[in-house]
N, C-alpha and C positions, 0 to 999 in steps of 0.2 A: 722848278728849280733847275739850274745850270751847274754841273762842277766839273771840273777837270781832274779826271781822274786814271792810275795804273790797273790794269785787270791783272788779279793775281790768280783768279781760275776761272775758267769759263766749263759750268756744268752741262753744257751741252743740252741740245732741243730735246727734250721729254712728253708723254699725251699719257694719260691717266684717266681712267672711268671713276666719279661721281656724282651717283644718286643719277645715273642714265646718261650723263653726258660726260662726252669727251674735251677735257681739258687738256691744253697746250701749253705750255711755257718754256723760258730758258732761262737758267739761272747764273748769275755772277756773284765773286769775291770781290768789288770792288775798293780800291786804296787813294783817298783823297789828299794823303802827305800828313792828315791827322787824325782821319775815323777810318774804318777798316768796315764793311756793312756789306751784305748781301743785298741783291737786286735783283729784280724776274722783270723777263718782258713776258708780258700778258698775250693771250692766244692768238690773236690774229697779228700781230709782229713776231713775233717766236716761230710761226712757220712759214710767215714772207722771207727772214732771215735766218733758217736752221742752218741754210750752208755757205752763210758767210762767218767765214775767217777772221778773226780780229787779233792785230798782232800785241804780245803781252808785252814787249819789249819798246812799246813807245806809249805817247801821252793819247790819252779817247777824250773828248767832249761826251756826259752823259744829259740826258734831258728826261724829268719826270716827277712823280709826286709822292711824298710820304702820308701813307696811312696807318694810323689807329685802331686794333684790329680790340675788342672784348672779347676775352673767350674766358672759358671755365675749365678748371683743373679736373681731374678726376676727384680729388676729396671736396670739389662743391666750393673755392676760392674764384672770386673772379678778376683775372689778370688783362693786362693789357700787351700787345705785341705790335710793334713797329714794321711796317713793311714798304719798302721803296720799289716802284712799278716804274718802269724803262718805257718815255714816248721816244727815245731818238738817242743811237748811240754810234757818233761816230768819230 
């Protein structure tokens, strides 16, 4: 999927340990002019791109896929979470 979207915050490149390995990502607020959704680029993009700058002040082409995530609450309910993954964002 392609949209044309404003960054209203960019969370900056992060690496975290689980279950032994080190994960990468960077996360965004992005604003499509009707959905407002959060965005990660996945590990090996998130640290080719940790120190580029993207300005919030104009229009970004993003490029990537939504995933369906099942997970389980703590009281034992199982829920579903949407997650949009960044192949190209410029």
């Amino acid at each position: 999927m392609e949209k044309q979207v404003r960054i209203l915050q960019d969370f900056g490149y992060t690496e975290y340990e689980y279950n032994g390995e080190t994960i990468a990502k960077r996360g965004f607020l992005l604003d499509d002019g009707i959905d407002c959704f959060y965005a990660e680029m996945p590990s090996n993009k998130a640290k080719r791109e940790c120190n580029t700058t993207y300005d919030p002040a104009r229009q970004h082409i993003v490029q990537g896929n939504w995933d369906a995530t099942k997970r389980k609450a703590q009281d034992g309910r199982e829920y579903y979470a949407n997650n949009f993954y960044i192949s190209k964002l410029k």
